[in-house]
C-alpha positions as CSV (number, residue, x, y, z in Angstrom):
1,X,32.7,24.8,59.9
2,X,30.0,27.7,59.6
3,X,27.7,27.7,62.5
4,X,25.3,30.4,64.5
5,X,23.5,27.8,66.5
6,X,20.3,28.4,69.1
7,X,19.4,25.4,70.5
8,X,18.9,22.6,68.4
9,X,18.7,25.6,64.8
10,X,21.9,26.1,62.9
11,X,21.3,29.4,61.0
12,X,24.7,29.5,60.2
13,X,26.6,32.3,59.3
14,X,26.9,35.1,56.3
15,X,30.6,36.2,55.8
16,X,29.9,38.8,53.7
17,X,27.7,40.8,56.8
18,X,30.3,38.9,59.2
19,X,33.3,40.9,60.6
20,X,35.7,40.5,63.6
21,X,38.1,43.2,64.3
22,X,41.2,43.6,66.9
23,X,42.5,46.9,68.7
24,X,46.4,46.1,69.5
25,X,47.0,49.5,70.4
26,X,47.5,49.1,73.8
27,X,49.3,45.6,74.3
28,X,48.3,44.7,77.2
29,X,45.2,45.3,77.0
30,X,44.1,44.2,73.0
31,X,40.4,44.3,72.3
32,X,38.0,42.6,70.1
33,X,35.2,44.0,68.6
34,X,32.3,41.0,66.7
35,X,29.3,41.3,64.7
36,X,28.6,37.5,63.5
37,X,25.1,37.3,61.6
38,X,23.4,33.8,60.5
39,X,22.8,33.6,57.0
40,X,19.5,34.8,55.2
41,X,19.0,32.1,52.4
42,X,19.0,29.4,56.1
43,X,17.4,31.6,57.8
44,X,14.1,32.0,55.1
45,X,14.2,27.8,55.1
46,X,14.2,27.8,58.7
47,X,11.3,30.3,59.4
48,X,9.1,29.8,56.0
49,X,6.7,27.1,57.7
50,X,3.9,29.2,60.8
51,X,5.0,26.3,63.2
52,X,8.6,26.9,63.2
53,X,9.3,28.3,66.9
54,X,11.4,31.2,65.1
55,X,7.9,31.8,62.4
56,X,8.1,35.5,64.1
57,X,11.2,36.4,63.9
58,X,12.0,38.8,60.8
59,X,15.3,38.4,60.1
60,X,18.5,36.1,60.9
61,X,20.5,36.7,64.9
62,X,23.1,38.8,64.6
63,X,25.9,37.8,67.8
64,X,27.6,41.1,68.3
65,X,30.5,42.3,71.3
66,X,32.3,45.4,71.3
67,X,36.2,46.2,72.1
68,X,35.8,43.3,74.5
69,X,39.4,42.9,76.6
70,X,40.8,39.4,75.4
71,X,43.0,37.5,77.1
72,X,46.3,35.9,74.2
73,X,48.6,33.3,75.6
74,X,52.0,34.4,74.5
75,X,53.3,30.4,74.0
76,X,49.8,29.3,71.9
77,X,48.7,32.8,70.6
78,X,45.0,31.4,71.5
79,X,43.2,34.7,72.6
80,X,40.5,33.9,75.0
81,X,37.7,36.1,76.5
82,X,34.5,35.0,79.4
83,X,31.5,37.8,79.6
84,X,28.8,37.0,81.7
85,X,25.8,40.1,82.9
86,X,28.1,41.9,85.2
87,X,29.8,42.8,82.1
88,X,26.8,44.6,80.9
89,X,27.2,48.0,82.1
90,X,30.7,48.3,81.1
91,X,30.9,46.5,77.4
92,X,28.0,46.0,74.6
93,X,27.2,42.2,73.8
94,X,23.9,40.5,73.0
95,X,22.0,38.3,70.0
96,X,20.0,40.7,68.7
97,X,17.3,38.5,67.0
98,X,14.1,41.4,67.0
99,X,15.7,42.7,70.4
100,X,18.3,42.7,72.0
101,X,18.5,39.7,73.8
102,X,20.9,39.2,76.5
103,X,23.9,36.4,76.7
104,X,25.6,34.9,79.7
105,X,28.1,32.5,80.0
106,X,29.9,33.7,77.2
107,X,33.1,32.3,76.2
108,X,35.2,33.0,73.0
109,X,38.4,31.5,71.7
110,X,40.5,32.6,68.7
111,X,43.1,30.5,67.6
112,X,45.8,31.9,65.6
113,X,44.9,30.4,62.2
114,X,41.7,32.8,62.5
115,X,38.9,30.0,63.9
116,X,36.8,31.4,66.4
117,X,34.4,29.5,68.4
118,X,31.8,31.3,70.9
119,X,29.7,29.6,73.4
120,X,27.1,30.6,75.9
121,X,23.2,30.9,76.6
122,X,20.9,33.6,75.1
123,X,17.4,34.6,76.8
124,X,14.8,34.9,73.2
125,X,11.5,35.9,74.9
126,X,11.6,34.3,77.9
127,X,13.2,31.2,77.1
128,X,17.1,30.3,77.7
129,X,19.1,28.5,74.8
130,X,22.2,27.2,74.6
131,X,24.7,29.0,71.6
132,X,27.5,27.9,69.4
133,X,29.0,30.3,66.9
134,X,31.9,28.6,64.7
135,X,33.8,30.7,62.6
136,X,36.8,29.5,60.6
137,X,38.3,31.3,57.9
């Protein structure tokens, strides 16, 4: 059920660095704030041959979104959320995978048993990959 994927690589994710928090403060208007980070023991596999295409990257992505408005159907409780670019000037979301590498397309769902599922494309130097993040607890 764990996966951080980039493409076709599945670094998938470390729970104990993971967290997802919710500001309900203001009802109408609840937030969610994500730092997701693949896991290091994958991440060392992946990268420990020169010809992997991630050989120069020094650490695992880490997905991360900051008291992002969410969207929660009262009859399902699924919370939803869609960032794209215009988004960036107001709200703080990227991979950060040696910088700060910016995501579009971005959808997230929460369902109420906790499961979270993020999809959307990531620009690593130069090159656009499609991303999955599942999350189930």
């Amino acid at each position: 059920m764990l996966k951080f994927l980039i493409g076709d690589t599945d670094f998938k994710i470390d729970t104990k660095e993971s967290n997802v928090s919710y500001d309900n403060s203001d009802q109408d208007n609840p937030l969610v704030t994500m730092e997701i980070v693949g896991d290091n023991t994958t991440f060392d596999a992946i990268t420990e041959s020169d010809d992997s295409k991630w050989s120069w990257a020094l650490y695992p992505p880490k997905f991360y979104i900051t008291e992002y408005p969410i969207t929660i159907d009262p009859l399902t409780g699924i919370a939803t959320a869609n960032a794209d670019t215009g988004d960036l000037d107001k709200y703080e979301f990227a991979i950060y995978m040696m910088e700060h590498n910016n995501i579009t397309n971005v959808k997230i769902i929460i369902l109420p048993s906790g499961t979270i599922e993020i999809t959307g494309t990531v620009d690593v130097m130069g090159e656009e990959y499609f991303f999955l993040i599942k999350w189930g607890k």
